[in-house]
Backbone as CSV, one residue per row, in Angstrom:
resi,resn,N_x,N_y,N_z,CA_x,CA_y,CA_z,C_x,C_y,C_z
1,UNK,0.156,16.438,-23.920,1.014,15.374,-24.389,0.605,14.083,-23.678
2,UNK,0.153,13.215,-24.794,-0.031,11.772,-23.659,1.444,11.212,-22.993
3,UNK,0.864,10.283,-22.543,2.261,9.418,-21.669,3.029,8.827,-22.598
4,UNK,2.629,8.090,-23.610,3.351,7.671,-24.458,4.336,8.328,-25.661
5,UNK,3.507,9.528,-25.617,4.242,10.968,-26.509,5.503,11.210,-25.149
6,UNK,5.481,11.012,-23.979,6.376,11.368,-23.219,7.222,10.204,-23.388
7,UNK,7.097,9.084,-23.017,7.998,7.866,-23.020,9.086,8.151,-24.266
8,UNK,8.776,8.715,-25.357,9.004,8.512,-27.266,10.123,9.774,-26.748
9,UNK,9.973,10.839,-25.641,11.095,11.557,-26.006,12.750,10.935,-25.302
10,UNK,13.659,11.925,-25.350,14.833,11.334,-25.049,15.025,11.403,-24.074
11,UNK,16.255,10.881,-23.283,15.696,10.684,-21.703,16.505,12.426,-21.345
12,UNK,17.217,13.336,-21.759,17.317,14.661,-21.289,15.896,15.604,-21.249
13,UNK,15.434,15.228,-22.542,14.094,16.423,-21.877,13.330,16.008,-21.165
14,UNK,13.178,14.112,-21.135,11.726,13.947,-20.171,12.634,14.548,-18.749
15,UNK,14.133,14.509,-18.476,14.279,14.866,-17.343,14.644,16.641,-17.271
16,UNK,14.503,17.047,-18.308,13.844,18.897,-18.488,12.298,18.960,-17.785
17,UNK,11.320,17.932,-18.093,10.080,18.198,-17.828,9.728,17.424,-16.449
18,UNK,10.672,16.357,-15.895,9.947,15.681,-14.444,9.853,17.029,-13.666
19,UNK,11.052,17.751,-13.250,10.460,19.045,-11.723,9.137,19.671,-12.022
20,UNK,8.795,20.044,-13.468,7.659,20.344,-13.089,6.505,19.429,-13.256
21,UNK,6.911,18.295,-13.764,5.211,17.423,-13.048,5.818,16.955,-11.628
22,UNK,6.733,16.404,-11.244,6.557,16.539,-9.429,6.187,17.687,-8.632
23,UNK,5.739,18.579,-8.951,4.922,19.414,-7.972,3.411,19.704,-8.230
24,UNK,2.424,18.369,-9.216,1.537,18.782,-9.716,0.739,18.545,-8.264
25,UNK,-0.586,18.624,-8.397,-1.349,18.034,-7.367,-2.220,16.744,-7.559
26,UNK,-1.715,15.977,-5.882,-2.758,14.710,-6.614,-3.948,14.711,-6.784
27,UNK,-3.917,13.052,-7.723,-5.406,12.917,-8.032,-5.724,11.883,-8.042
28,UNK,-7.228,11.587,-7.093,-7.428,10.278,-6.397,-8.125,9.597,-7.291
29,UNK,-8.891,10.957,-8.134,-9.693,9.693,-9.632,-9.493,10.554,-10.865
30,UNK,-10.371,10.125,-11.431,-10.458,10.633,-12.783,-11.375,9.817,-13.557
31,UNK,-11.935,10.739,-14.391,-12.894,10.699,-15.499,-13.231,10.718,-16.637
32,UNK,-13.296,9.461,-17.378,-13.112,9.373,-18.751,-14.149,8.897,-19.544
33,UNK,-14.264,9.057,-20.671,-15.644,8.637,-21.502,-15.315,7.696,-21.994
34,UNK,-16.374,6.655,-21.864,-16.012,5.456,-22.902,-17.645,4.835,-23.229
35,UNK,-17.560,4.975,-24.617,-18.408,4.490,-25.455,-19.793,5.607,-24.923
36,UNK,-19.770,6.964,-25.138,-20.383,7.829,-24.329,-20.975,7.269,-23.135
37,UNK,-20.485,6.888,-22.395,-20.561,7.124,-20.637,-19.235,7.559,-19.571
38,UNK,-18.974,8.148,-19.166,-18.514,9.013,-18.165,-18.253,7.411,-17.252
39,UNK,-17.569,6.765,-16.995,-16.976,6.315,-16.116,-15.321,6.996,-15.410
40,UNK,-15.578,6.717,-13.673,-14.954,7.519,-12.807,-13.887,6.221,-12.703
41,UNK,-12.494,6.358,-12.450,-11.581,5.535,-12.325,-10.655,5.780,-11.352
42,UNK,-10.728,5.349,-10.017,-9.731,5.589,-9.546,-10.818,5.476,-7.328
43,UNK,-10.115,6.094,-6.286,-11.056,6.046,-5.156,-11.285,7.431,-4.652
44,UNK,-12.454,7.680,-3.841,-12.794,8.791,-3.593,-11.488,9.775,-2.930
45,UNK,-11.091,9.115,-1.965,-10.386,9.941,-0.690,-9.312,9.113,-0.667
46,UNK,-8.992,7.782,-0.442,-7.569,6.923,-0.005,-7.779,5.516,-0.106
47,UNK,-6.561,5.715,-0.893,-6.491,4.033,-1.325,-7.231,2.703,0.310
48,UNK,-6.984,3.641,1.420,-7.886,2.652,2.305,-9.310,1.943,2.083
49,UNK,-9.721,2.638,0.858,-11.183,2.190,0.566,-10.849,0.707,-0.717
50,UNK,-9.722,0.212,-0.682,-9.519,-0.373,-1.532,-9.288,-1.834,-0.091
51,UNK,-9.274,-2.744,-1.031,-9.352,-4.245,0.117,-8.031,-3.957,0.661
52,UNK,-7.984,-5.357,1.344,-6.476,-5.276,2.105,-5.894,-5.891,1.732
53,UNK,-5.822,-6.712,0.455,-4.847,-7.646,-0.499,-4.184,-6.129,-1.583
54,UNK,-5.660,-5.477,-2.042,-4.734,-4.534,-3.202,-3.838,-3.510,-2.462
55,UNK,-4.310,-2.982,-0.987,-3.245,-2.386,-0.148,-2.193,-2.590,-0.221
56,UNK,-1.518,-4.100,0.223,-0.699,-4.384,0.563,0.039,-4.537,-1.099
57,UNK,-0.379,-5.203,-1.775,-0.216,-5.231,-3.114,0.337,-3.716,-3.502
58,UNK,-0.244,-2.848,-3.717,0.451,-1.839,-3.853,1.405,-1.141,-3.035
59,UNK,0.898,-1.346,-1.877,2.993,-1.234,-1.383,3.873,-1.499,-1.689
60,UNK,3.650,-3.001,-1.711,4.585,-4.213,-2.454,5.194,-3.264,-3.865
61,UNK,4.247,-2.413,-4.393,4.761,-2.473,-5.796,5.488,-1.331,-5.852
62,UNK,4.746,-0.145,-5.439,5.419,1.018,-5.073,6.846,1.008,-4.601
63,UNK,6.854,0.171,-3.124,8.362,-0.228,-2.628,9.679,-0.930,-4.188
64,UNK,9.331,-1.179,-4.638,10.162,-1.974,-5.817,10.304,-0.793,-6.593
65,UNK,9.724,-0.018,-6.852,10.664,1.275,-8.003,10.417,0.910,-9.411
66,UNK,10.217,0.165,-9.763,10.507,-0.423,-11.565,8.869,0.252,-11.830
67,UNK,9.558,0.643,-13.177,8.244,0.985,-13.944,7.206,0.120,-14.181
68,UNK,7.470,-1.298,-14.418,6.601,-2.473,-14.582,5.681,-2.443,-13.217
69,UNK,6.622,-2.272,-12.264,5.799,-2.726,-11.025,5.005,-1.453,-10.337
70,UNK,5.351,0.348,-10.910,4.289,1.377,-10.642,2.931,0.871,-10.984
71,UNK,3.408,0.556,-12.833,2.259,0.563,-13.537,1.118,-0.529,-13.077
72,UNK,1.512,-1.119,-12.862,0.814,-2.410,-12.008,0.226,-1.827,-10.686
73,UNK,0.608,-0.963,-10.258,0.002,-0.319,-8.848,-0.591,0.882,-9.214
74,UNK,-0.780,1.252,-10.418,-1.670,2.105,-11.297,-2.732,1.330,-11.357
75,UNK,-2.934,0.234,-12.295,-3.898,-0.794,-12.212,-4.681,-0.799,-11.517
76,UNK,-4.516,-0.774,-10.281,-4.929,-1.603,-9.216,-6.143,-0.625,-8.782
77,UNK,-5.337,0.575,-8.593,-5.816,1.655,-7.450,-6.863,2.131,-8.528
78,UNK,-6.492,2.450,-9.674,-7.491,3.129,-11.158,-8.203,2.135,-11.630
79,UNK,-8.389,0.971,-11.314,-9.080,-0.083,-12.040,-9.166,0.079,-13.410
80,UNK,-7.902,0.291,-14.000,-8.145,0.122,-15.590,-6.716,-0.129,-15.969
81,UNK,-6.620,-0.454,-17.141,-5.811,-1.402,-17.892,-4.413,-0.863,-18.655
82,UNK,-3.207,-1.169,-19.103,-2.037,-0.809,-19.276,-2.252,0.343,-20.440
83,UNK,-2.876,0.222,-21.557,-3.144,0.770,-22.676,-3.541,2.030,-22.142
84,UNK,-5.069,2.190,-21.335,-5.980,3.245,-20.948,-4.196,4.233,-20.270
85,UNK,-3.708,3.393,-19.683,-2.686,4.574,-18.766,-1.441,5.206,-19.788
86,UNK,-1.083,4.581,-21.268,-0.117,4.894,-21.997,-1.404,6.135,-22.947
87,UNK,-2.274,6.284,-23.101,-3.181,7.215,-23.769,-3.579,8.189,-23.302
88,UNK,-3.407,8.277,-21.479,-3.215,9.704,-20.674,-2.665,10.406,-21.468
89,UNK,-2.959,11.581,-20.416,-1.898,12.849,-20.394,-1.115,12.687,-19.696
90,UNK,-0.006,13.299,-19.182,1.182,12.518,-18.836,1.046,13.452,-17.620
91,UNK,0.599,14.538,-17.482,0.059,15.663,-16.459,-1.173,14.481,-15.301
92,UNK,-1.900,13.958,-16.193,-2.762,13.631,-15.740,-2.232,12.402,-14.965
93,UNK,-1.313,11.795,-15.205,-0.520,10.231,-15.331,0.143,10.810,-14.073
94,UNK,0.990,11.533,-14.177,1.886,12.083,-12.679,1.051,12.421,-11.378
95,UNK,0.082,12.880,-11.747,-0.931,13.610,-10.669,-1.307,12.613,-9.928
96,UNK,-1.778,11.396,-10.617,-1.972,9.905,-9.994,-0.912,8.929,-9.479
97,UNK,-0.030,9.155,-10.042,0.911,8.579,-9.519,1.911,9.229,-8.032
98,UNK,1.482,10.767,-7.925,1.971,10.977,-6.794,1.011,10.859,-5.644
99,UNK,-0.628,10.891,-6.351,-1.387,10.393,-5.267,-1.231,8.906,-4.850
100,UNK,-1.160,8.021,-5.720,-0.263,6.632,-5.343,0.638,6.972,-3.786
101,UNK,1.781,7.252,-4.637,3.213,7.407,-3.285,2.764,8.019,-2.456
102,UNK,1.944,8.873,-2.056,1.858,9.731,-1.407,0.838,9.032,0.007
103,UNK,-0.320,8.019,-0.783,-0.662,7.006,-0.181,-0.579,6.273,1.087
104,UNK,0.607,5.309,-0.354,1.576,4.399,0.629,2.593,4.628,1.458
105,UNK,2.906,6.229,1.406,3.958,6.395,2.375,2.922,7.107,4.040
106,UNK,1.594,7.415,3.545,0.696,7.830,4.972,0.440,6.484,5.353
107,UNK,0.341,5.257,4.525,-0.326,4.015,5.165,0.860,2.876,5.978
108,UNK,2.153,3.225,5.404,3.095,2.640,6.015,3.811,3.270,7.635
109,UNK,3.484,4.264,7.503,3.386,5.886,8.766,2.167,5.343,9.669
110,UNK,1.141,5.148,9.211,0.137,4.777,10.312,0.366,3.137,10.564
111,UNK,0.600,2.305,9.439,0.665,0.917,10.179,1.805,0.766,11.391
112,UNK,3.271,1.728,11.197,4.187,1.665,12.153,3.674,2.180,13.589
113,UNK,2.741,3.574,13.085,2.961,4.029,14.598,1.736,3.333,14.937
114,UNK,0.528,2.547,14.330,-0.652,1.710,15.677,-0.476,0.346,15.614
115,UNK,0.888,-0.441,14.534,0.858,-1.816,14.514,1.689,-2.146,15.619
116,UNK,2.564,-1.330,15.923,4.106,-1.586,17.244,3.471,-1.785,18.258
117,UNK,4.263,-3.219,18.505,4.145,-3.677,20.012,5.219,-2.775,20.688
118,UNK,5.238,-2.822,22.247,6.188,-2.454,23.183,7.405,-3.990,23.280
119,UNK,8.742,-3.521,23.002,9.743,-4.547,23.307,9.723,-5.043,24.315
120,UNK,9.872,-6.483,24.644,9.479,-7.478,25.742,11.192,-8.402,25.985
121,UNK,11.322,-8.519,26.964,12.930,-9.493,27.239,12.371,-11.029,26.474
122,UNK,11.507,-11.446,26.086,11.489,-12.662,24.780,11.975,-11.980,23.393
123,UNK,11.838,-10.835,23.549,11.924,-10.174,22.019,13.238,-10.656,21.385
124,UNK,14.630,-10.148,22.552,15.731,-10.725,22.115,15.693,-11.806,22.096
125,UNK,15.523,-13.279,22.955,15.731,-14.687,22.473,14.919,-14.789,21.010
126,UNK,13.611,-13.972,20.553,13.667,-13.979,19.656,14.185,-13.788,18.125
127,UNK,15.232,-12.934,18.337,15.895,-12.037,17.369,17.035,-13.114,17.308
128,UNK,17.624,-13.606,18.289,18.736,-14.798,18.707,17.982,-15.853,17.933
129,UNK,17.070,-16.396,17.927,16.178,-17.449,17.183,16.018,-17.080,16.176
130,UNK,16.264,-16.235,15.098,16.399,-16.251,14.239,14.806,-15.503,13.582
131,UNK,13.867,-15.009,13.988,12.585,-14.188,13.915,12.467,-13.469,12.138
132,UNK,14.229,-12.650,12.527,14.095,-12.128,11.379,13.643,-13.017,9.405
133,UNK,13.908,-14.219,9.579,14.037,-15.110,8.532,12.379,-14.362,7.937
134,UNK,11.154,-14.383,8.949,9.816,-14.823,8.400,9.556,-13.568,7.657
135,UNK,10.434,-12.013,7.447,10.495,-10.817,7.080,10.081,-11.690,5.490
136,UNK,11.095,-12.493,4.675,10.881,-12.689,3.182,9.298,-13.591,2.679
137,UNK,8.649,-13.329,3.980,7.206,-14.118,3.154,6.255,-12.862,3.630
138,UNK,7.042,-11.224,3.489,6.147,-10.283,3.674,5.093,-10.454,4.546
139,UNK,3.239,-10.137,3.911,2.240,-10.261,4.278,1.600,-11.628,4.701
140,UNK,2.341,-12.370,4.998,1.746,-14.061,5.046,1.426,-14.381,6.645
141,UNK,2.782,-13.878,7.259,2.362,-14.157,8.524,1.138,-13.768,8.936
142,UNK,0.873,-12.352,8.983,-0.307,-11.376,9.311,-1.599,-12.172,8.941
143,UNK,-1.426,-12.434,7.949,-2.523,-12.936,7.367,-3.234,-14.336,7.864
144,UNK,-2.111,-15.306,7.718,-2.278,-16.481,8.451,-2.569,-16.135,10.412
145,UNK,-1.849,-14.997,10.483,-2.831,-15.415,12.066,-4.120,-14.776,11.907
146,UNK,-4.276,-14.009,11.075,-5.627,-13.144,11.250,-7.038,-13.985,10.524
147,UNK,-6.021,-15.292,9.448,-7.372,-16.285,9.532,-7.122,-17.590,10.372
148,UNK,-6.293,-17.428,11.458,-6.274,-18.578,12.520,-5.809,-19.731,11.526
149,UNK,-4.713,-19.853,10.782,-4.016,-20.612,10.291,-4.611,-21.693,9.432
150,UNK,-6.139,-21.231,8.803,-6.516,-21.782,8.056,-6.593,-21.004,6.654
151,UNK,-5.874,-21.567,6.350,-5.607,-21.759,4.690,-6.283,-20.982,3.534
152,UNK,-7.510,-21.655,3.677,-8.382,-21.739,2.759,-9.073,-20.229,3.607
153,UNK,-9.047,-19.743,4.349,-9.423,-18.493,4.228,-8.745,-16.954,4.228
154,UNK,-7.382,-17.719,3.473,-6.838,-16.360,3.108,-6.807,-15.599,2.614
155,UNK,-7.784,-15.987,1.346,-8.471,-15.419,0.329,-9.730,-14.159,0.739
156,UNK,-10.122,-14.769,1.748,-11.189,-14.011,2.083,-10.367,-13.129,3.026
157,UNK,-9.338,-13.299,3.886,-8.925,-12.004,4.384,-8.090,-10.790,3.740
158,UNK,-7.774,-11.260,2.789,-7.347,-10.642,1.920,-8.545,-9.641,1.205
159,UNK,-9.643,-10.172,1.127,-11.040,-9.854,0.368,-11.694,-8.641,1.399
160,UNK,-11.050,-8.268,2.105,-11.506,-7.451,3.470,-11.319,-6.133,3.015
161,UNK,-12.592,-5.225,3.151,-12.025,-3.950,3.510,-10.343,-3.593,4.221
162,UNK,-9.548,-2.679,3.787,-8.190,-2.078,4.268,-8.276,-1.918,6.064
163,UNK,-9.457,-0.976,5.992,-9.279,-0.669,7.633,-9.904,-1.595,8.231
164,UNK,-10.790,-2.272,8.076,-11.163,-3.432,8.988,-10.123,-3.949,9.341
165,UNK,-9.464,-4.344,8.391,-8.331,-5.223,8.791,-7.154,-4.433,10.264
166,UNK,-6.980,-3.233,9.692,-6.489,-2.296,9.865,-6.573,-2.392,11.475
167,UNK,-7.557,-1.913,11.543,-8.118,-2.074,13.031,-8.277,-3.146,13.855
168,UNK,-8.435,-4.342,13.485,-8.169,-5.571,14.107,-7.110,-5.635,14.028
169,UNK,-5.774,-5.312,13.462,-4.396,-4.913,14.070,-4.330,-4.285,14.709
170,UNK,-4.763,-3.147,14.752,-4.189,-2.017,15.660,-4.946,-2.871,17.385
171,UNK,-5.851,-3.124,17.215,-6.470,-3.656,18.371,-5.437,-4.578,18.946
172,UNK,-5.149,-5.579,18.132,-4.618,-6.640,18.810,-3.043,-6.364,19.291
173,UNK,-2.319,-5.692,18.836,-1.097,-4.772,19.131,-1.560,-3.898,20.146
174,UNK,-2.505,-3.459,20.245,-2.598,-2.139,21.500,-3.050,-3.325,22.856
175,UNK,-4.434,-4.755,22.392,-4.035,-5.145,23.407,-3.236,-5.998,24.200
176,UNK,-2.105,-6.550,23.195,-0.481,-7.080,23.316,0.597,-6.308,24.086
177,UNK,0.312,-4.896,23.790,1.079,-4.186,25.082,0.232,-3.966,26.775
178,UNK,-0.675,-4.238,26.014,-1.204,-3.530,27.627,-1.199,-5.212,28.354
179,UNK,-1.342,-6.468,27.719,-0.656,-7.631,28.761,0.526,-7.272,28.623
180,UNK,1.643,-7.298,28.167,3.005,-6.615,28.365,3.448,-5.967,29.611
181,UNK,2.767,-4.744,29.614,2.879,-3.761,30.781,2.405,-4.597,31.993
182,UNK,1.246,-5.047,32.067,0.347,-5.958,32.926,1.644,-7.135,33.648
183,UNK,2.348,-7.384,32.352,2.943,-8.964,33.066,4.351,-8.056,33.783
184,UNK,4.479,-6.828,33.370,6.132,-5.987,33.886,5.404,-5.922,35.127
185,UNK,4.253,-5.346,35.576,3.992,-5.042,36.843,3.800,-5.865,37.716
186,UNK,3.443,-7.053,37.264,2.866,-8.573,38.142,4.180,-9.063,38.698
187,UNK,5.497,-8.453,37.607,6.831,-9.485,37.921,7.264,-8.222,39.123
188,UNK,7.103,-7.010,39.070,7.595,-5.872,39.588,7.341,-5.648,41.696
189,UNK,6.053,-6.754,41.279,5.268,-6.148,42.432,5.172,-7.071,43.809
């Protein structure tokens, strides 16, 4: 049954048939013929092989829930177009889509546990200052310090391999605590 043969039924049986496509297994690509050639759609192993704009981008979209905004994070990760994903199989459509979530919930798990700084006594005058506000421009901050507050190359950090980026966070957070610890012991001693 394609996806769109699924959409067309009523909403009791498609919810007769979701338990058993949520336990299918994912799938990171897939392979389709077009115009006899075999093009592969989708990434080998984890969406990490994808830049660090469509990363974040698909969090972004995943986190929001709406069908508009999956399908759009279908897009991204499958490099192909709204139509190609309503002409699936709907087997085939779920399988990808739980490799999606399944993803973004290992990449949001690793950015917490190597992006965290250690809490510092500025932290609260920060939180008192009001810190929390810069949460609604998401990925901007990050970005803007990671191109040193020039502008015009946000594009290109965005244009970055996932883990490069990845890792020049985790770096700069791992070495943000260790001056941290450094300045507790200097005041300690």
């Amino acid at each position: 049954m394609r996806l769109y043969d699924f959409l067309q039924l009523s909403e009791e049986k498609q919810k007769e048939l979701l338990p058993a496509l949520k336990v299918l297994k994912p799938l990171s690509n897939y392979t389709r013929m077009h115009w006899f050639k075999k093009r592969t759609h989708g990434v080998k192993d984890s969406i990490t092989e994808l830049t660090f704009g469509e990363v974040n981008s698909v969090k972004r979209l995943v986190m929001r829930e709406t069908t508009e905004d999956l399908l759009s994070a279908f897009e991204i990760v499958y490099k192909c177009k709204a139509r190609d994903i309503i002409r699936m199989e709907v087997t085939q459509f779920y399988r990808c889509m739980i490799f999606i979530t399944a993803e973004v919930d290992k990449i949001i798990k690793m950015e917490q546990q190597h992006w965290n700084t250690e809490p510092t006594d500025h932290d609260i005058k920060l939180q008192q200052a009001g810190v929390k506000e810069l949460e609604q421009f998401g990925d901007l901050p990050m970005i803007d310090s990671l191109a040193g507050g020039d502008i015009l190359r946000y594009n290109d950090i965005e244009k970055l391999n996932y883990l490069e980026v990845h890792y020049i966070l985790w770096y700069r957070a791992t070495q943000a605590n260790i001056q941290n610890r450094f300045q507790k012991l200097m005041i300690n001693k």
